[in-house]
PDB file of N, CA, C and O in Angstrom:
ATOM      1  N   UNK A   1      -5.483  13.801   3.163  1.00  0.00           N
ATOM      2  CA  UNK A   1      -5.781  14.477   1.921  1.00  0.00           C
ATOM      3  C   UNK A   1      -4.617  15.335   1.433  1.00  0.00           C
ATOM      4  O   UNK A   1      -4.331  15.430   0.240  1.00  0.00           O
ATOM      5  N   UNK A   2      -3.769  16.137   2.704  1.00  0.00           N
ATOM      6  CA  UNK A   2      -2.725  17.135   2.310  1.00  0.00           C
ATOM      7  C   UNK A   2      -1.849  15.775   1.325  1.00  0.00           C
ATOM      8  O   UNK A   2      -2.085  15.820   0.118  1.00  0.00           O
ATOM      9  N   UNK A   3      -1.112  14.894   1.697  1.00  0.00           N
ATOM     10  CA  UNK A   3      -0.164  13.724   0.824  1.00  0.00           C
ATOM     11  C   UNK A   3      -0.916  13.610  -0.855  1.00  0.00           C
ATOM     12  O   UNK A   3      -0.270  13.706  -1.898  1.00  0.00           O
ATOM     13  N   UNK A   4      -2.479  13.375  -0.754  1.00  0.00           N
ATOM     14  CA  UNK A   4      -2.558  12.910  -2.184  1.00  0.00           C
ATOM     15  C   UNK A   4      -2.161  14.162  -2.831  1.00  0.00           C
ATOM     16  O   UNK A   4      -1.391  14.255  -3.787  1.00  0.00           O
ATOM     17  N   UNK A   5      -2.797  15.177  -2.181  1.00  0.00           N
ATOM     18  CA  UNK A   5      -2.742  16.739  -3.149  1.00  0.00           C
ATOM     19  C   UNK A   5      -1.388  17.259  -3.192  1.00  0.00           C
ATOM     20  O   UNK A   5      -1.308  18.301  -3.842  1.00  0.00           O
ATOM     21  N   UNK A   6      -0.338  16.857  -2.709  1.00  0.00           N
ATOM     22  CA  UNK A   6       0.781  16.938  -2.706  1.00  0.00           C
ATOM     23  C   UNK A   6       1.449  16.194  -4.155  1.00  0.00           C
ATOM     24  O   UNK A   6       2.259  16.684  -4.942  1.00  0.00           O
ATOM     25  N   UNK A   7       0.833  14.929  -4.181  1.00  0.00           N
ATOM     26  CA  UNK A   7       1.636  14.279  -4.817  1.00  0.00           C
ATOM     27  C   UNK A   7       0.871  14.445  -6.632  1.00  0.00           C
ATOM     28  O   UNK A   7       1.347  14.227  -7.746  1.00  0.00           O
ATOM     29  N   UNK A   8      -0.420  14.904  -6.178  1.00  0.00           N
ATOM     30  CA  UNK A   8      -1.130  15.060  -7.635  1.00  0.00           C
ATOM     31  C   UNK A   8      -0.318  16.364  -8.061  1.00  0.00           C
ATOM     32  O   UNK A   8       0.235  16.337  -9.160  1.00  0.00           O
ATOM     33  N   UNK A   9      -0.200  17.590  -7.205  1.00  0.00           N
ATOM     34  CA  UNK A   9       0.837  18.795  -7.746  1.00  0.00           C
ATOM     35  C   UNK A   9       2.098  18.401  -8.374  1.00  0.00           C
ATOM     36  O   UNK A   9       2.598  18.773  -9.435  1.00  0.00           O
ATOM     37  N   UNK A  10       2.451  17.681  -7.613  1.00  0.00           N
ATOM     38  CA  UNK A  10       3.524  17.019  -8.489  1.00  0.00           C
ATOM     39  C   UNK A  10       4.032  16.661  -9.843  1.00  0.00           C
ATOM     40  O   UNK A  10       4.961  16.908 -10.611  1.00  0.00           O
ATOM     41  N   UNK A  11       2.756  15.827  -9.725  1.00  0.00           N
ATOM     42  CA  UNK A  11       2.920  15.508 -11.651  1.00  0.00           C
ATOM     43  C   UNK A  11       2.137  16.354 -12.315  1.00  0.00           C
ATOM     44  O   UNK A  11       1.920  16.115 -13.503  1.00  0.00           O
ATOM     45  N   UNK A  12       1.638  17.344 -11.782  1.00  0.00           N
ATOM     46  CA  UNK A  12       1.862  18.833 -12.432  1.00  0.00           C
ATOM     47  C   UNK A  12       2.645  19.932 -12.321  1.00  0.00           C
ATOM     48  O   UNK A  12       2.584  21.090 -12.733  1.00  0.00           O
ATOM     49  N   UNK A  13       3.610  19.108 -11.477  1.00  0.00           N
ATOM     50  CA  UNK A  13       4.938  20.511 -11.370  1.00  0.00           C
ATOM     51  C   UNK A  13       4.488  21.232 -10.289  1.00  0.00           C
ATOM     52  O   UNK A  13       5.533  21.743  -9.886  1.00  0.00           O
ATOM     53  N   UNK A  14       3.720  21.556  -9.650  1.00  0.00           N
ATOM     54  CA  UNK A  14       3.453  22.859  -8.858  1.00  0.00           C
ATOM     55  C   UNK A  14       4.006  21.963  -7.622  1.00  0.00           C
ATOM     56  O   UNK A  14       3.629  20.856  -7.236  1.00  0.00           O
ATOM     57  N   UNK A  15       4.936  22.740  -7.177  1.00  0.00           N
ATOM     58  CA  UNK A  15       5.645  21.964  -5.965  1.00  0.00           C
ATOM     59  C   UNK A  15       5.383  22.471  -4.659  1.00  0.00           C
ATOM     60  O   UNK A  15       5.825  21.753  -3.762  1.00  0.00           O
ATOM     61  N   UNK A  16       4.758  23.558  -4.280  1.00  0.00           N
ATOM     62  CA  UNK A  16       3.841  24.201  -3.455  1.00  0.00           C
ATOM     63  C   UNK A  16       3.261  23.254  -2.233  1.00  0.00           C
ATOM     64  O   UNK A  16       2.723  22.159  -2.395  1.00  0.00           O
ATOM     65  N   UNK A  17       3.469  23.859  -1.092  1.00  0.00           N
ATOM     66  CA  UNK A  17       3.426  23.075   0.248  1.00  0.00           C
ATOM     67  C   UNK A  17       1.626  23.274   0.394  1.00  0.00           C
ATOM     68  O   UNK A  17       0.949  24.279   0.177  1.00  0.00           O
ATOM     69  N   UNK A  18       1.189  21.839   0.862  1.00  0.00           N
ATOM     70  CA  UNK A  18      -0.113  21.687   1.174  1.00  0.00           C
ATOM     71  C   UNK A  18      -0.460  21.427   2.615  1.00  0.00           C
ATOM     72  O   UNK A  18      -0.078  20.413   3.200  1.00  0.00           O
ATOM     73  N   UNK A  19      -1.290  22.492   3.246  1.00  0.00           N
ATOM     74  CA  UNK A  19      -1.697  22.789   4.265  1.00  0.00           C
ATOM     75  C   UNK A  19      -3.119  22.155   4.776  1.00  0.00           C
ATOM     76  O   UNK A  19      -4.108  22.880   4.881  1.00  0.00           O
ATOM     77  N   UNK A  20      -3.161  20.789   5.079  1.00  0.00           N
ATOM     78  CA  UNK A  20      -4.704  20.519   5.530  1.00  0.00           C
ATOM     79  C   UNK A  20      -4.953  20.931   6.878  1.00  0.00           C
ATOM     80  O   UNK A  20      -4.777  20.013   7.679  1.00  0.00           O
ATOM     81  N   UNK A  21      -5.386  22.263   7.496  1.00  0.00           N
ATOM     82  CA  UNK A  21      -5.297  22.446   8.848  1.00  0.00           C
ATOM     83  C   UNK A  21      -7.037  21.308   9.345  1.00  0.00           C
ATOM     84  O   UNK A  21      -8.148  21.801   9.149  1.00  0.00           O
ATOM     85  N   UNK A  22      -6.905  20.146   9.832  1.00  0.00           N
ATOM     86  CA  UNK A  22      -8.063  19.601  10.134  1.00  0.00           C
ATOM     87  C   UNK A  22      -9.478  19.603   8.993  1.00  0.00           C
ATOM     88  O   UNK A  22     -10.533  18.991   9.159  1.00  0.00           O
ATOM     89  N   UNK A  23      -9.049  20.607   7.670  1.00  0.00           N
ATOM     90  CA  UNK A  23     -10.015  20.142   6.788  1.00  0.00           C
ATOM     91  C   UNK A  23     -10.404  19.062   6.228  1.00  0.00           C
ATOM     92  O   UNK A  23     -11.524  19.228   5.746  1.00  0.00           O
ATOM     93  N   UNK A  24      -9.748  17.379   5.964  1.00  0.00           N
ATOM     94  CA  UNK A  24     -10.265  15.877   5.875  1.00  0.00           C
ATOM     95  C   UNK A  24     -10.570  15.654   6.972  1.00  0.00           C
ATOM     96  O   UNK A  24     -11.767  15.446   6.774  1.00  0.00           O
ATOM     97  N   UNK A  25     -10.365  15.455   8.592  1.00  0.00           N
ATOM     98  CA  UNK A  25     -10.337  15.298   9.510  1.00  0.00           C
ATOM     99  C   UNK A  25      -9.763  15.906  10.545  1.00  0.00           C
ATOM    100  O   UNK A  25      -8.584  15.977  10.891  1.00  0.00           O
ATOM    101  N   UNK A  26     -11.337  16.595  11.266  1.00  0.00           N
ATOM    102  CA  UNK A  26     -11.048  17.345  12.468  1.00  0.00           C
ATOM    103  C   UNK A  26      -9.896  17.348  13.485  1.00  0.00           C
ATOM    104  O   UNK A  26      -9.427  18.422  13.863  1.00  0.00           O
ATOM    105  N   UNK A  27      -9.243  15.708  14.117  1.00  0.00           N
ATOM    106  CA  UNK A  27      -8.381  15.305  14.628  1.00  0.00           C
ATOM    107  C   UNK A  27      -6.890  15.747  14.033  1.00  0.00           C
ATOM    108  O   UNK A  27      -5.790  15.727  14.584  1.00  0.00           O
ATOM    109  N   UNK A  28      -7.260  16.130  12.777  1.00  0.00           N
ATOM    110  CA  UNK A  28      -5.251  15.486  12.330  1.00  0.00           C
ATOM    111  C   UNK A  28      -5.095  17.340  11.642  1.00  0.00           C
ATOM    112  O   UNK A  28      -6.041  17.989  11.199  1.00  0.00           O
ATOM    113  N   UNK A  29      -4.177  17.644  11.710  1.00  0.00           N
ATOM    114  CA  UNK A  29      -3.409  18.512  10.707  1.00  0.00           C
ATOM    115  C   UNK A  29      -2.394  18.255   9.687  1.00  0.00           C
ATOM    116  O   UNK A  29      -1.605  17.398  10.086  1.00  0.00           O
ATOM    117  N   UNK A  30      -2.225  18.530   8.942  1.00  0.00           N
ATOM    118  CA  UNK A  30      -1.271  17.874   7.899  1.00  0.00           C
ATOM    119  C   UNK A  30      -0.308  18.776   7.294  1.00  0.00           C
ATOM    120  O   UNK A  30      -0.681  19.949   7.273  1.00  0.00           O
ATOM    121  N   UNK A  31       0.867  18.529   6.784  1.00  0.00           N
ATOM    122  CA  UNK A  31       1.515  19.898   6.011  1.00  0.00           C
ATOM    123  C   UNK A  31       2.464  18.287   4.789  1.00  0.00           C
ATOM    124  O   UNK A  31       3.233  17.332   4.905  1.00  0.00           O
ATOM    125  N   UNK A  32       1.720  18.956   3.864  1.00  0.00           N
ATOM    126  CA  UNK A  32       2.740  17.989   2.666  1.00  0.00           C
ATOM    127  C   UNK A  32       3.335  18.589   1.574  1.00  0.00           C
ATOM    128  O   UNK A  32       2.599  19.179   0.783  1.00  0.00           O
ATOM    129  N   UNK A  33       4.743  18.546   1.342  1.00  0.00           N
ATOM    130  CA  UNK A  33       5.458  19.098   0.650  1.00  0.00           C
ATOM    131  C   UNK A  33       5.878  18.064  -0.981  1.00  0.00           C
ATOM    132  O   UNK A  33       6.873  17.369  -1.183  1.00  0.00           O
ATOM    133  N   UNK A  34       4.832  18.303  -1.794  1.00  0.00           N
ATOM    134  CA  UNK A  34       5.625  17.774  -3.511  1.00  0.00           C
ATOM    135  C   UNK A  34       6.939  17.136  -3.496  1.00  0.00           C
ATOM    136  O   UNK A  34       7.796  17.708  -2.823  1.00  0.00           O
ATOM    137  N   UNK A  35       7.304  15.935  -4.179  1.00  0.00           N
ATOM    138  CA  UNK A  35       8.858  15.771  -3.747  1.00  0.00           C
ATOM    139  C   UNK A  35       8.559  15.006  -5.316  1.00  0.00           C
ATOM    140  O   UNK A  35       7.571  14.286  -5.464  1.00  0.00           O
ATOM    141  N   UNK A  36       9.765  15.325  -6.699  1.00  0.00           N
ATOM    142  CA  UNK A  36       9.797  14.769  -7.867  1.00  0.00           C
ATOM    143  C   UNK A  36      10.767  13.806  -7.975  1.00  0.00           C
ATOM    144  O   UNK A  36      11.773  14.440  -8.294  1.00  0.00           O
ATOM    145  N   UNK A  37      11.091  12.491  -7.884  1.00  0.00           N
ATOM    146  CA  UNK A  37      11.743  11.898  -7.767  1.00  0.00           C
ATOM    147  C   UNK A  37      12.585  11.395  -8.833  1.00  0.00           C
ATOM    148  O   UNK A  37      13.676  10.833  -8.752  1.00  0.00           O
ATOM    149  N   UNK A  38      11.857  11.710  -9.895  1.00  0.00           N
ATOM    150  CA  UNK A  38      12.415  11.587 -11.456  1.00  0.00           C
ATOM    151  C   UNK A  38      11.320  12.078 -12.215  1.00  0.00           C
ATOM    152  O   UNK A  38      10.213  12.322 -11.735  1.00  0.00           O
ATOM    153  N   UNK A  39      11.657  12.228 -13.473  1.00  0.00           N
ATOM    154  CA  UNK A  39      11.172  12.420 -14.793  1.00  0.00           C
ATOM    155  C   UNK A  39       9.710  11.965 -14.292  1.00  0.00           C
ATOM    156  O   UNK A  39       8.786  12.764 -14.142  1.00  0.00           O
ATOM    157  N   UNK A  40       9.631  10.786 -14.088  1.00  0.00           N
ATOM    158  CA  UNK A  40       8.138   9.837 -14.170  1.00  0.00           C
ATOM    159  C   UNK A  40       7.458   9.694 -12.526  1.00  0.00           C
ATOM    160  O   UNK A  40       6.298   9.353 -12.297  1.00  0.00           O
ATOM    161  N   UNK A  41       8.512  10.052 -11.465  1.00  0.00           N
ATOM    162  CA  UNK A  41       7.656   9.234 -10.126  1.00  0.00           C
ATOM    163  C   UNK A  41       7.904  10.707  -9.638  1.00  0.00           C
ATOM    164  O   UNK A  41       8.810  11.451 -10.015  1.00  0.00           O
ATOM    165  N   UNK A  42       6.672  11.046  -8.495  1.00  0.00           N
ATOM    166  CA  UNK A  42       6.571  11.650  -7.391  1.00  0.00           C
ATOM    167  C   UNK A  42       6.433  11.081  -6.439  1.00  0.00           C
ATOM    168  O   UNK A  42       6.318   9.855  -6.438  1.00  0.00           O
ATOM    169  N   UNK A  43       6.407  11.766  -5.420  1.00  0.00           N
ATOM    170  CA  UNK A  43       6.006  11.666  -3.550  1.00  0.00           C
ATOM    171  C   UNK A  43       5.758  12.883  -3.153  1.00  0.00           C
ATOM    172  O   UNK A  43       5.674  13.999  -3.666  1.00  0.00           O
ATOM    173  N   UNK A  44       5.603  12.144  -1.537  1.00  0.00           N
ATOM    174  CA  UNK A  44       5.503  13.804  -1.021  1.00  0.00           C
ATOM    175  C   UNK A  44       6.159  13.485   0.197  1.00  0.00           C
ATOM    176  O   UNK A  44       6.132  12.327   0.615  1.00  0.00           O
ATOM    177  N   UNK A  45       6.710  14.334   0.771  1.00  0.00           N
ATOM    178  CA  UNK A  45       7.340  14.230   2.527  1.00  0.00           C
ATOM    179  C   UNK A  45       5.905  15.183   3.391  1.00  0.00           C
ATOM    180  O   UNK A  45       5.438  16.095   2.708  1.00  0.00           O
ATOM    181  N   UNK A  46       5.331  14.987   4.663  1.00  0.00           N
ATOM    182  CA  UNK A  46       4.452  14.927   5.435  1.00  0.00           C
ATOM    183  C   UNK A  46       5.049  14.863   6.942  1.00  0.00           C
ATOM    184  O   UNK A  46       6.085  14.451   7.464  1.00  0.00           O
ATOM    185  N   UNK A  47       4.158  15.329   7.257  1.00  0.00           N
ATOM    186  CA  UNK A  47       4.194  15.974   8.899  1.00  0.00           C
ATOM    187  C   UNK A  47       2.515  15.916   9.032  1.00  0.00           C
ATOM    188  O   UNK A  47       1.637  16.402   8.320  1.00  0.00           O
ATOM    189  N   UNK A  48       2.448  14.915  10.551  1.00  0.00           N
ATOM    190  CA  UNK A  48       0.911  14.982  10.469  1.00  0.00           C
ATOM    191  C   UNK A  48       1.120  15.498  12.173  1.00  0.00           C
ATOM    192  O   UNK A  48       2.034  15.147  12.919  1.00  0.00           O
ATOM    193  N   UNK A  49       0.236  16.216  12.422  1.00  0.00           N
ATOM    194  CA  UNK A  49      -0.053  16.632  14.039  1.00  0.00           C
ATOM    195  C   UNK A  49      -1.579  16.518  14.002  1.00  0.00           C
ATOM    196  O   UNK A  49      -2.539  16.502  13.232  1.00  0.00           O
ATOM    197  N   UNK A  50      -1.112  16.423  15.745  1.00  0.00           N
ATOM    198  CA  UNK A  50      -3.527  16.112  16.126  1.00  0.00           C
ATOM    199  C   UNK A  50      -3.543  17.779  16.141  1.00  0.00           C
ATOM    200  O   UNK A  50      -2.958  18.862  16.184  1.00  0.00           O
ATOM    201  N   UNK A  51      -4.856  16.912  16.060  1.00  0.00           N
ATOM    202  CA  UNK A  51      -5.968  18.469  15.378  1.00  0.00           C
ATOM    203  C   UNK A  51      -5.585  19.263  16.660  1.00  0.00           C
ATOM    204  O   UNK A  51      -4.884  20.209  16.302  1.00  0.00           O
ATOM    205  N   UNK A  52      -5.733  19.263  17.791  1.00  0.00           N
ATOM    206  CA  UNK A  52      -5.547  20.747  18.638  1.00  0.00           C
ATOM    207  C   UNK A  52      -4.188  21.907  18.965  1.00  0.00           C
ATOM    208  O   UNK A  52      -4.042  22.877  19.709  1.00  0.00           O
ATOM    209  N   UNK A  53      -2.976  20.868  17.521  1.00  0.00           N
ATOM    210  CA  UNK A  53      -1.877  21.694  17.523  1.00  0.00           C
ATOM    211  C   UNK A  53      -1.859  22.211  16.203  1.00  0.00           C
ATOM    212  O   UNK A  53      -2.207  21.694  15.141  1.00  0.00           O
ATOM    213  N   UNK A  54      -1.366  23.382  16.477  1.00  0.00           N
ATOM    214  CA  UNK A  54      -1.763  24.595  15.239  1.00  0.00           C
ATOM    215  C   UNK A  54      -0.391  24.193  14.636  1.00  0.00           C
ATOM    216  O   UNK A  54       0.679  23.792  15.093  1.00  0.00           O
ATOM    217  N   UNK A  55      -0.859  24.458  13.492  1.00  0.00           N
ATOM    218  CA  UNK A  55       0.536  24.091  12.199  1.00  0.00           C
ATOM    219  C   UNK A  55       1.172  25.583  12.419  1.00  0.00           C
ATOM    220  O   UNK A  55       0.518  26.623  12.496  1.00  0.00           O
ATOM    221  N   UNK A  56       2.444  25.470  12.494  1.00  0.00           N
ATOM    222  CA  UNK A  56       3.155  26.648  13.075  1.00  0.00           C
ATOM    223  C   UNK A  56       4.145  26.811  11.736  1.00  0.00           C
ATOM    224  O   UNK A  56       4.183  26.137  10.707  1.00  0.00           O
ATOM    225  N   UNK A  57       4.941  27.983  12.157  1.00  0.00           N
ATOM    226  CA  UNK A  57       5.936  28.092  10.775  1.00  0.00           C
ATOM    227  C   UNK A  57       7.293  26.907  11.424  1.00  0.00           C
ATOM    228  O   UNK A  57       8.055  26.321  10.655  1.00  0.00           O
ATOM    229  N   UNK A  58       7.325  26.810  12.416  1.00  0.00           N
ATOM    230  CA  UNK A  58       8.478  26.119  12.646  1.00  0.00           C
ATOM    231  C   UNK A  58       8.043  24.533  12.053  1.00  0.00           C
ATOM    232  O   UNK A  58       8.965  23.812  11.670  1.00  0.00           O
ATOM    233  N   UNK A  59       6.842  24.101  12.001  1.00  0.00           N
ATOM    234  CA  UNK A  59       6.324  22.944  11.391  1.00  0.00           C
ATOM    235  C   UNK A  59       6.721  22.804  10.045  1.00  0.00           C
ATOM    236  O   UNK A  59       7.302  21.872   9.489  1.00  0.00           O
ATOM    237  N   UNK A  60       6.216  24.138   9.508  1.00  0.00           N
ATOM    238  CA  UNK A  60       6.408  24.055   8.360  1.00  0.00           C
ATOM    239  C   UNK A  60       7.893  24.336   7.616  1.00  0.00           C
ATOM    240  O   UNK A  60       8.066  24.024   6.438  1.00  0.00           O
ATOM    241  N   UNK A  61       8.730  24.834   8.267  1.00  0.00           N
ATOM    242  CA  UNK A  61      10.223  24.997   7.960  1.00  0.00           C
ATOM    243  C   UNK A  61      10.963  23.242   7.572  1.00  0.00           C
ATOM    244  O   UNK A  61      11.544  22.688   6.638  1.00  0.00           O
ATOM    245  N   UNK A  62      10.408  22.869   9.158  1.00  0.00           N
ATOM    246  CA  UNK A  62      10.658  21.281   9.408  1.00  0.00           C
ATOM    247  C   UNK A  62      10.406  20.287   8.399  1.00  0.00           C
ATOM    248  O   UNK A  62      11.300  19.458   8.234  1.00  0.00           O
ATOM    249  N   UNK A  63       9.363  20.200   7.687  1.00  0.00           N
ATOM    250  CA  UNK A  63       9.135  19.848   6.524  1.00  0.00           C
ATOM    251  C   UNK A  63       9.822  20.371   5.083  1.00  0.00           C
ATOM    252  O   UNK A  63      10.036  19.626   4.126  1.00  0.00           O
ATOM    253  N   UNK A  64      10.094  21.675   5.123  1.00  0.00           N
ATOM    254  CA  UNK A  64      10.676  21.927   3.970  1.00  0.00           C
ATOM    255  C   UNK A  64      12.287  21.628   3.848  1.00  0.00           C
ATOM    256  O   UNK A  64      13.017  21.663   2.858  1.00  0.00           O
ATOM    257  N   UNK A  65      12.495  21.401   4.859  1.00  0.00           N
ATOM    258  CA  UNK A  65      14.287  20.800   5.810  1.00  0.00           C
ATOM    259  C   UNK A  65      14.121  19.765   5.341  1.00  0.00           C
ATOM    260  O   UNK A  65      15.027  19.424   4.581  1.00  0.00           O
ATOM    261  N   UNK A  66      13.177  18.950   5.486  1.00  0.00           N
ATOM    262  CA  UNK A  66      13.053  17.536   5.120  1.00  0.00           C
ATOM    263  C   UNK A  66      13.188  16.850   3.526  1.00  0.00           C
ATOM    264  O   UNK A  66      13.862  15.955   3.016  1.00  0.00           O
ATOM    265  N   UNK A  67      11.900  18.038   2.962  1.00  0.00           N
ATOM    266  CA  UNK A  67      12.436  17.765   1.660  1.00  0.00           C
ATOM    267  C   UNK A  67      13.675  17.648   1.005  1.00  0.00           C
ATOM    268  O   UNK A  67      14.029  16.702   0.301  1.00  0.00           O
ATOM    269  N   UNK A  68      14.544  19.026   1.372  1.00  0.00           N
ATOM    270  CA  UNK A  68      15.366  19.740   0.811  1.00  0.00           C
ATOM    271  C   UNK A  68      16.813  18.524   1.002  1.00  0.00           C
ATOM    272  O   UNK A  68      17.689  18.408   0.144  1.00  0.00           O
ATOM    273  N   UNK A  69      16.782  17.902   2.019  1.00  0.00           N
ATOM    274  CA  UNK A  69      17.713  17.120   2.399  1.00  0.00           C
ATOM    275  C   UNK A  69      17.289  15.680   1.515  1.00  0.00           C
ATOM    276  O   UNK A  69      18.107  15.507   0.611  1.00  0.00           O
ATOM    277  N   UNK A  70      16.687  15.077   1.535  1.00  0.00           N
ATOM    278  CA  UNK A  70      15.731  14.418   0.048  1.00  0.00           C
ATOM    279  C   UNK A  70      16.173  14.340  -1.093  1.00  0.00           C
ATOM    280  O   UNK A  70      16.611  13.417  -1.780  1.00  0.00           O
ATOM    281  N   UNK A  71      15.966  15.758  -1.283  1.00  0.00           N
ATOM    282  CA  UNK A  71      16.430  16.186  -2.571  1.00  0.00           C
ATOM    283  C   UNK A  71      18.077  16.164  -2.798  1.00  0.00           C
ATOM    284  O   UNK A  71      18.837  15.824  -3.705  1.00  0.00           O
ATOM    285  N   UNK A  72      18.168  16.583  -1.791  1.00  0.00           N
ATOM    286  CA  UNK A  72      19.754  16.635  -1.987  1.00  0.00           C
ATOM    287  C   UNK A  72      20.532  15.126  -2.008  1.00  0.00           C
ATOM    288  O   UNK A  72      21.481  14.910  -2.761  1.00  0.00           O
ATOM    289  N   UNK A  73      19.900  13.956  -0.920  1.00  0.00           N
ATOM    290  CA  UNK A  73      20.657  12.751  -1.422  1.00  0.00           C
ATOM    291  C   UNK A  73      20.064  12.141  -2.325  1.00  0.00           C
ATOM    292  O   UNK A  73      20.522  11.041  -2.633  1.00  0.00           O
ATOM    293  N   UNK A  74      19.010  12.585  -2.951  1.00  0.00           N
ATOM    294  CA  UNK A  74      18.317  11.715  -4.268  1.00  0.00           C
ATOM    295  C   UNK A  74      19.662  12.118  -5.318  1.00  0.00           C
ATOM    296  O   UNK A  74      20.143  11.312  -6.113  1.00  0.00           O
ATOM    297  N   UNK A  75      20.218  13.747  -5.107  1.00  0.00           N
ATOM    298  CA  UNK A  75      20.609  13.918  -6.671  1.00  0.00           C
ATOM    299  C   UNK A  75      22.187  13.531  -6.128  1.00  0.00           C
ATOM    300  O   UNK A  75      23.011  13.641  -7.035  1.00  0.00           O
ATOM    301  N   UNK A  76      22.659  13.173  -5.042  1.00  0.00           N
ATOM    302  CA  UNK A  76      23.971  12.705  -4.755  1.00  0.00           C
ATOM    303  C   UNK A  76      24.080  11.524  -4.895  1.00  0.00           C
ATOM    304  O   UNK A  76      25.243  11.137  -4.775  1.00  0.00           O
ATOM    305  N   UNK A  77      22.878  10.267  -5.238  1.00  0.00           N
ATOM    306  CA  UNK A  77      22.994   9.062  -5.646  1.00  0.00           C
ATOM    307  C   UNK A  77      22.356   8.572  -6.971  1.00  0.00           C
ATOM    308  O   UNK A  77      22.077   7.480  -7.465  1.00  0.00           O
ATOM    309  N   UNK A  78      22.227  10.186  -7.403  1.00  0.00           N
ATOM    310  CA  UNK A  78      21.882   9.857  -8.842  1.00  0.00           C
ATOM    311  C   UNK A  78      20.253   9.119  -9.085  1.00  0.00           C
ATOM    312  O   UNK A  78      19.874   8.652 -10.158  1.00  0.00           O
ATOM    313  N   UNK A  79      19.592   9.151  -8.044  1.00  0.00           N
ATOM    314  CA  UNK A  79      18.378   8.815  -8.411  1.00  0.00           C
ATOM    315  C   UNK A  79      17.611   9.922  -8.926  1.00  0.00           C
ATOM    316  O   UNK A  79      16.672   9.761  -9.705  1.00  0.00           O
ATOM    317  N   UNK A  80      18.038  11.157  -8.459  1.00  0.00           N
ATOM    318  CA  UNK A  80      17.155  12.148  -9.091  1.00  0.00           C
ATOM    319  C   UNK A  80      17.209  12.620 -10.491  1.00  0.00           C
ATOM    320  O   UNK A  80      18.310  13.086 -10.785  1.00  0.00           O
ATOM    321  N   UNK A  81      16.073  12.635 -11.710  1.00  0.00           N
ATOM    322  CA  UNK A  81      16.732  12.674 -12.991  1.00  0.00           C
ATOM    323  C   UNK A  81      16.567  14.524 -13.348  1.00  0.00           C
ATOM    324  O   UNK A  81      17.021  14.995 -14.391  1.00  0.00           O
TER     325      UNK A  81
END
C-alpha cells in the first residue's frame, strides 16, 4: 500500500515519505519515497522489511539515499524534465 500512496502523492506533488508500519499487512513494513520522473510519469523507490523489524531512521535515511541518487542520474541523463 506504502508504493501506491507514494506514487498517487506524486502526481500530486507531495513528495513526502510513506510509512506503512504493518498497516496493509501485519507481516511486511514498508517505507516509500515519491520519485517524479518527468512532467507526466511517477514512481516510487521502496524498502520492504517483515513485520517484526521496526522501520528505523537508518531505514529510512537508506531510502531517501536511494532516491536522491535516482534523482541525480535521471537529471545527468536528461531523463528528468
Amino acid at each position: 500500500m506504502a508504493c501506491i500512496r507514494a506514487h498517487e502523492q506524486a502526481h500530486r506533488g507531495d513528495m513526502q515519505l510513506v510509512v506503512d508500519a504493518g498497516g496493509a499487512n501485519p507481516r511486511i513494513n514498508c517505507i516509500a519515497a515519491p520519485l517524479r520522473l518527468s512532467s507526466d510519469d511517477v514512481g516510487a523507490v521502496w524498502l520492504m522489511l517483515p513485520g517484526g523489524v521496526a522501520v528505523s531512521g537508518a531505514n529510512i535515511a537508506a531510502t531517501h539515499r536511494m532516491v536522491a541518487r535516482i534523482v541525480k542520474q535521471l537529471a545527468r541523463t536528461g531523463a528528468e524534465r
